[in-house]
FIRORO-361673 format. One line per field, with one value per residue (C-alpha): residue in three letters; x, y, z. Coordinates in steps of 0.5 Angstrom, whole numbers. Layout:
N
mikol <- (ALA,...);
c1 <- (X,...);
c2 <- (Y,...);
c3 <- (Z,...);
***
This chain:
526
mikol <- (UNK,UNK,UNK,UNK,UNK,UNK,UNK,UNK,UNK,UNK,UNK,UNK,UNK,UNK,UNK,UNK,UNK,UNK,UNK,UNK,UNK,UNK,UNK,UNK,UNK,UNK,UNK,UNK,UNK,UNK,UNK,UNK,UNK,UNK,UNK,UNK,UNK,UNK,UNK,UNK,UNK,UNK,UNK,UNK,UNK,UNK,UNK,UNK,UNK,UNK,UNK,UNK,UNK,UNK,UNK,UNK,UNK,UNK,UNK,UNK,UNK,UNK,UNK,UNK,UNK,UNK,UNK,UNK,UNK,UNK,UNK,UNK,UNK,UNK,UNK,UNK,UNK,UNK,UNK,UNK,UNK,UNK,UNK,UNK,UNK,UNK,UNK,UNK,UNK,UNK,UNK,UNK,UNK,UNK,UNK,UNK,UNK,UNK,UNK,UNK,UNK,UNK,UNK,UNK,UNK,UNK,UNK,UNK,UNK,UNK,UNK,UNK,UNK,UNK,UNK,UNK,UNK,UNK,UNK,UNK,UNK,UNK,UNK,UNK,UNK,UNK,UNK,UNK,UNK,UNK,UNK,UNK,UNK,UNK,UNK,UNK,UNK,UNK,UNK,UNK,UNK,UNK,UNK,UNK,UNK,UNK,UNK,UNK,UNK,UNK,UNK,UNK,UNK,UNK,UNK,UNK,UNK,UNK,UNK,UNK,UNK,UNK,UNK,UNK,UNK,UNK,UNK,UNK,UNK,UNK,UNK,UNK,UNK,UNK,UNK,UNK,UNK,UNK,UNK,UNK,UNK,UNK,UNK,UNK,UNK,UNK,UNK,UNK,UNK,UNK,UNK,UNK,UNK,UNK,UNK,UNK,UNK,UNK,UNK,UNK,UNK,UNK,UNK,UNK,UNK,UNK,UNK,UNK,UNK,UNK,UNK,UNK,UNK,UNK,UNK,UNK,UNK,UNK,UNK,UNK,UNK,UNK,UNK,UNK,UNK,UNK,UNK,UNK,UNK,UNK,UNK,UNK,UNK,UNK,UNK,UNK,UNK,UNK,UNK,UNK,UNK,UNK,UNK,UNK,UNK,UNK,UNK,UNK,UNK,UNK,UNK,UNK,UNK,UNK,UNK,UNK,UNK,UNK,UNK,UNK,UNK,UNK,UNK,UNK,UNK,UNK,UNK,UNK,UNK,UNK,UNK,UNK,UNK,UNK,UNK,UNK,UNK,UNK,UNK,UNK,UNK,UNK,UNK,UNK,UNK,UNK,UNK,UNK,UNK,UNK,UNK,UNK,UNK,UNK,UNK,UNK,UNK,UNK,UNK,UNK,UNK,UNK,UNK,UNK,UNK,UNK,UNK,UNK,UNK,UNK,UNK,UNK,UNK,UNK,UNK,UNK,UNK,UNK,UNK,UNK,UNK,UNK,UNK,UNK,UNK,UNK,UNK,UNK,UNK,UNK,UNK,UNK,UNK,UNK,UNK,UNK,UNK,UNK,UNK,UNK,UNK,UNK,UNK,UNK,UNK,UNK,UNK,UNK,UNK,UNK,UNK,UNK,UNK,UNK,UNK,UNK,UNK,UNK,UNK,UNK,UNK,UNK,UNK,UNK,UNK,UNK,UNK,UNK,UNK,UNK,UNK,UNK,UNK,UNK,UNK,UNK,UNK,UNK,UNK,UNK,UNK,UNK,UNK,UNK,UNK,UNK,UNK,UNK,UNK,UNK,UNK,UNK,UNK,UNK,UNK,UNK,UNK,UNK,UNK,UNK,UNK,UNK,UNK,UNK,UNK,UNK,UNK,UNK,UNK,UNK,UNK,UNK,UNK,UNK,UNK,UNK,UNK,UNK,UNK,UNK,UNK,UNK,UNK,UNK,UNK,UNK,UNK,UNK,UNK,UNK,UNK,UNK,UNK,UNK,UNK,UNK,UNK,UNK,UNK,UNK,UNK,UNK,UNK,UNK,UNK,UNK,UNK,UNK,UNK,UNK,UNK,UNK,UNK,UNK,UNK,UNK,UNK,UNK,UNK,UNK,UNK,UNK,UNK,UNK,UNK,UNK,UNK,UNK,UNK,UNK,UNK,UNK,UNK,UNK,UNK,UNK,UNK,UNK,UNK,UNK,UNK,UNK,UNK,UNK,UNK,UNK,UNK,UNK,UNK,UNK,UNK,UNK,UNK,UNK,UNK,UNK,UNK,UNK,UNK,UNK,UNK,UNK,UNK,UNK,UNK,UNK,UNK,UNK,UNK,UNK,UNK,UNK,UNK,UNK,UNK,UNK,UNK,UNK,UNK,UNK,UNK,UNK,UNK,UNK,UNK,UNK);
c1 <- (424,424,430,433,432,439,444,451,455,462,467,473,474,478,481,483,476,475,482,478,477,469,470,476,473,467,471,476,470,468,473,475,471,477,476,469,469,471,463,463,468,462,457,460,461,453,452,457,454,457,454,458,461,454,452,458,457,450,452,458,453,448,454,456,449,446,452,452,444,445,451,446,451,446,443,436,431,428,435,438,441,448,451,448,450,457,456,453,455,454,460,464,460,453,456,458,452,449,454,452,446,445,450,445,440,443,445,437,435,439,438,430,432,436,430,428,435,435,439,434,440,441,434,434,440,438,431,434,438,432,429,434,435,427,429,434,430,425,430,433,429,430,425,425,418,416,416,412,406,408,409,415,416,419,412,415,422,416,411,418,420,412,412,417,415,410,412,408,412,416,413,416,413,419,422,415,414,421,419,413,419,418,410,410,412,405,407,411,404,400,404,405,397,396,401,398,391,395,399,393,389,394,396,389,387,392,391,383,382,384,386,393,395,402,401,395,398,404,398,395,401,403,396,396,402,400,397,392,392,385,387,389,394,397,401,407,412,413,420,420,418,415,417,410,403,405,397,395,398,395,400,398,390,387,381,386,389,382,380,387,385,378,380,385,381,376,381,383,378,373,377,376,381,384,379,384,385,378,378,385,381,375,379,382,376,372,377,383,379,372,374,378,375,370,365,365,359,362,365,357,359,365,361,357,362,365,358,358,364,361,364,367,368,360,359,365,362,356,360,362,355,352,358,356,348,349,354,354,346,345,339,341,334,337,342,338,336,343,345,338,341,348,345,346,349,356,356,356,363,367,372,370,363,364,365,359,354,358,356,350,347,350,347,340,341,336,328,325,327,320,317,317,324,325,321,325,332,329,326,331,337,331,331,339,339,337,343,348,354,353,358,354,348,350,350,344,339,341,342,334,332,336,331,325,326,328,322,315,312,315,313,308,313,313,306,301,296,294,289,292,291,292,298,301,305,309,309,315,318,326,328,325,331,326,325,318,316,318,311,316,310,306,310,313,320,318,325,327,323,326,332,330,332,338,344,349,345,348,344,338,337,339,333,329,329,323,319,319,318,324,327,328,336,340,345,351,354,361,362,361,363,369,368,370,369,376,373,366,369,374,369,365,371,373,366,365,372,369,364,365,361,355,357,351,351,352,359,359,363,359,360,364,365,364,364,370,366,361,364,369,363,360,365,365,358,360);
c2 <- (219,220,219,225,223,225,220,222,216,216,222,218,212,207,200,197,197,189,190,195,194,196,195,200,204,205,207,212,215,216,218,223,228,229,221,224,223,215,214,214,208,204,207,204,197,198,198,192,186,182,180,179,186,188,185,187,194,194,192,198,203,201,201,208,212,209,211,218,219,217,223,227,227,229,235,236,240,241,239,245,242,240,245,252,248,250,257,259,262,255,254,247,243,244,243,236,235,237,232,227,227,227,222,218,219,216,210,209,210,205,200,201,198,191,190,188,185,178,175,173,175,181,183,181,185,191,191,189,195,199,197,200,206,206,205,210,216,214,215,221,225,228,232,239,239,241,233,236,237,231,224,222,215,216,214,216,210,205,207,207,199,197,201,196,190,191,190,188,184,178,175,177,172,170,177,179,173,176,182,179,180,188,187,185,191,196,203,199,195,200,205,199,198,206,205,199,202,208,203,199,205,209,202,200,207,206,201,202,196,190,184,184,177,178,184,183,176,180,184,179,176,182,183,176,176,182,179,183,184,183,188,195,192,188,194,194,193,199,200,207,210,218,222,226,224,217,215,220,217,213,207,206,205,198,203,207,199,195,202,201,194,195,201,196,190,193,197,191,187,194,191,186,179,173,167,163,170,170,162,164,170,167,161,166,171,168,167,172,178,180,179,185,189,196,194,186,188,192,186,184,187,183,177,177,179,173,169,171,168,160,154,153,160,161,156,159,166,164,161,168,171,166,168,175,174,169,173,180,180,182,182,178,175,171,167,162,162,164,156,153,155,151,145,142,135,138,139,131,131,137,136,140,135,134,141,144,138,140,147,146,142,147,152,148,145,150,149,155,156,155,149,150,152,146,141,145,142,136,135,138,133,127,130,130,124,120,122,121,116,111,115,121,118,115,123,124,120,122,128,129,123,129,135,131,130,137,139,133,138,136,128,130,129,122,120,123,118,117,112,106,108,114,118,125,129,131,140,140,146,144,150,155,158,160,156,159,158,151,147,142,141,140,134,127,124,119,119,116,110,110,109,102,99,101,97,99,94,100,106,101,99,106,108,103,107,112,105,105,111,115,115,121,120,125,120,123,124,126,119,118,126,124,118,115,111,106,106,104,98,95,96,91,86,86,83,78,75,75,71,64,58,56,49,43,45,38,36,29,23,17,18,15,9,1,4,0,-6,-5,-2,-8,-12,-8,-11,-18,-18,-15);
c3 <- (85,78,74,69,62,60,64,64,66,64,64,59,56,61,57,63,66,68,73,78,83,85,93,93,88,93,99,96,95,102,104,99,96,91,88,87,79,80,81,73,73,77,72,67,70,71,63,62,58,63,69,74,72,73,79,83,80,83,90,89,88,93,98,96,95,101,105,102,104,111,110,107,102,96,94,98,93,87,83,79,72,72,68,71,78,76,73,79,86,89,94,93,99,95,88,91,93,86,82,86,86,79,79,84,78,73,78,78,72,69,75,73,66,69,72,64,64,61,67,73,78,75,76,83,84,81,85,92,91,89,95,99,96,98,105,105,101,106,112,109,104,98,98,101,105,112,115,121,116,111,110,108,103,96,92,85,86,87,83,78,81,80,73,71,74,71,64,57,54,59,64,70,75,78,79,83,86,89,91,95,100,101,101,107,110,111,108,101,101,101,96,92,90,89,84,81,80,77,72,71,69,64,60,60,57,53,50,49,53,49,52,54,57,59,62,65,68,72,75,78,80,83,87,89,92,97,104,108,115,118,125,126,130,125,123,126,120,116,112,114,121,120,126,127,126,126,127,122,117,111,110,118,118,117,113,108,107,105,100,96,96,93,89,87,85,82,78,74,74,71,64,60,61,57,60,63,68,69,72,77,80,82,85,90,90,97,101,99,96,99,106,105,100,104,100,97,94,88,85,82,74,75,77,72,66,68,68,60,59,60,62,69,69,69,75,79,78,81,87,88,87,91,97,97,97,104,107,104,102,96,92,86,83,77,81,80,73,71,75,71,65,66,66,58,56,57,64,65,61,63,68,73,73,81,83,79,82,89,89,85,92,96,93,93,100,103,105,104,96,91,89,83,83,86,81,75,77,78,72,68,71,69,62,61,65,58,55,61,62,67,72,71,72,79,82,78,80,88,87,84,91,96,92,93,101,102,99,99,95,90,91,85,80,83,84,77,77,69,66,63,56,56,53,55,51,57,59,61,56,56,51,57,60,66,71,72,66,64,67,70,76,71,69,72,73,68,65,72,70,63,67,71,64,64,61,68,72,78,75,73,81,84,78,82,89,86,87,95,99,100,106,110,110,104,100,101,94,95,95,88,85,83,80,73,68,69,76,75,71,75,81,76,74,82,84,78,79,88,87,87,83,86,90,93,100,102,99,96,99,96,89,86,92,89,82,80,82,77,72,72,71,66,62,64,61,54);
***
């Protein structure tokens, strides 16, 4: 229900408005249509600067009209303006109705504006209240429709709630966080992402596109808290129950869900996001998005707008990618050139160094890719390994092991037979960014054997691995993943301090036996 742009809420001036009492106000009303005007004095107290005053006015007024739309007690239709209500030939009953009803709009219209109040229980009122009304529209109508032919649900009260949850300026985190309460519900839920794809597009549009961090944050907020069923017959709570065609609606179809969802999603996502965003979808987008989207394979433009924007968020785009190629099947051909080009000396610094090396092997644990793609990872890592850190290094160097018994072809890297003087200049093009085109089987993993000279004596014995035939057991590098320098460290000082200092095998018990006898006679003879 859209609210009236005029809003008339006081009829005089009341000095003493602190010592009413609201509850005795409310009942009054209720019981007597001639008390009718004392609903002004409860708007007034809605307005206060109080927040007590205000609290307990809201709690009034959610008494008084939702009782009075369970009564029928509001006017039903397209509302007449106030003034010609009472010029025309309406009789006392419908005049009632009419005044009420105006009177429950403003009620609305200044409940919509607490949810910006600054007061956290102001808000949670004012939205608790609002819900209700929802219920009770829901239940009783407003509108003047054929219900036989139509759905009743007051979209236009929760895509006002959701208009103002939705706020540019204040992070309404904790207010949503609230309202995730109503989101269980299936017809709030699904009337609530209409009216985020609809907010989303008018105030994107609006703003020509431009990054909007707090707004863009209360979106995702809101859209992260919504939960999906999995199965039809998952639908069962609904705040309002339609009297025909139940099965027919919208709101009550596992379909109709998933295609808000996805329409909602893509939405969002269509628009440029501050970075941090980018990380904090992708965290979620496997398990909590694409299950439930009709066609998870539309979220390709997003994945790789978020590849571009480097870093962490470059890698988590490829997690995504790399989801919807194995369970999705899509054809993504550059999958494996965009992970190539992730490889840079940063990546042994930044602090998501494990979660890169574990996807990176999840996405290079198949037998069936190329050799020469195989063979450009490895000789890759090889290069970058020059300038690694010791903690870097200790997953390296397995992780090349791990490729090379996954695919023996690549043992050529190991064995490339060469005269004794002979020197090479090596083929392997680093600057390449296509793993096709570096030459890496042309080459060899001489880095390796550089690093057997190593000053970590740690990093030097696991280089001195590619001597012997490798074995055909993975190492599981987990153990090493999180590893740091500290670590490292402490590891070494805690085996130099366990080792004992080397003693005879045989203790000595005779060594200083009869010494005092020849001593004493040392010095007799002196």
């Amino acid at each position: 229900m859209a609210p009236t742009k005029k809003r008339n809420v006081s009829s005089k001036s009341n000095a003493k408005r602190d010592k009413i009492d609201l509850e005795g106000v409310v009942e009054r009303i209720l019981e007597s249509r001639k008390h009718a005007n004392d609903v002004f004095d409860i708007l007034e107290f809605l307005q206060s600067e109080k927040e007590e005053d205000v609290i307990c006015a809201v709690n009034a007024c959610c008494k008084l009209f939702c009782t009075l739309l369970e009564r029928k007690d509001l006017f039903i239709g397209k509302l007449p303006g106030e003034d010609a209500s009472l010029n025309g030939g309406h009789s006392a009953e419908m005049k009632y109705k009419i005044f009420m009803r105006h009177r429950y709009n403003s009620c609305v219209e200044i409940m919509l504006e607490h949810l910006n109040h600054e007061t956290h229980e102001v808000k949670e009122s004012a939205l608790c209240c609002l819900m209700k009304f929802a219920e009770g529209q829901g239940q009783h109508p407003l509108e003047d429709l054929d219900w036989s032919e139509h759905f009743s649900f007051p979209r236009e009260l929760i895509q006002a709630v959701v208009h103002n949850l939705l706020s540019q300026s204040s992070d309404n985190s904790l207010l949503i966080s609230r309202f995730q309460e109503f989101l269980e519900m299936e017809d709030v839920r699904y009337y609530v992402m209409s009216s985020i794809r609809e907010n989303v597009a008018t105030v994107m549009e609006k703003n020509k596109g431009a990054v909007l961090p707090v707004y863009q944050s209360n979106v995702f907020i809101l859209m992260s808290n919504i939960n999906m069923p999995s199965q039809n017959s998952e639908l069962t709570n609904f705040m309002v129950k339609q009297k025909a065609k139940h099965e027919d609606w919208k709101a009550a179809k596992l379909n109709d869900h998933k295609r808000a969802f996805e329409r909602m999603w893509l939405g969002f996502l269509k628009y440029k996001l501050p970075n941090s965003m980018y990380k904090k979808v992708l965290v979620i987008l496997h398990e909590s998005i694409l299950p439930h989207m009709s066609k998870p394979t539309l979220m390709i433009d997003f994945l790789t707008a978020a590849y571009d924007v480097g870093g962490a968020i470059s890698l988590l785009a490829l997690n995504g990618l790399f989801v919807l190629i194995h369970q999705h099947n899509l054809d993504y051909p550059d999958f494996y050139k965009k992970l190539y080009n992730l490889l840079e000396p940063s990546v042994f610094h930044v602090k998501y160094r494990a979660r890169f090396f574990h996807l990176a092997n999840l996405f290079l644990s198949s037998s069936h890719l190329p050799v020469y793609l195989v063979a450009a990872f490895a000789k890759r890592l090889a290069r970058l390994a020059l300038s690694a850190p010791p903690t870097a290094l200790l997953i390296v160097l397995p992780f090349i092991y791990n490729l090379i018994r996954r695919h023996p072809s690549c043992r050529v890297l190991i064995h490339k037979p060469t005269l004794e003087d002979e020197l090479l200049d090596d083929p392997y093009v680093m600057e390449e960014e296509d793993p096709a085109l570096c030459h890496a089987l042309d080459s060899s993993l001489w880095e390796i054997k550089t690093l057997q000279r190593h000053y970590h004596p740690d990093v030097a014995k696991a280089a001195m691995l590619i001597n012997t035939p490798l074995s055909e057991q993975e190492d599981d590098i987990s153990e090493v993943l999180e590893i740091t320098a500290y670590e490292l460290m402490e590891r070494d000082l805690k085996l130099s301090q366990g080792k004992g200092t080397p003693l005879e095998f045989e203790t000595a018990t005779h060594l200083l036996k009869g010494g005092g006898e020849v001593l004493g006679q040392h010095f007799c003879l002196v």
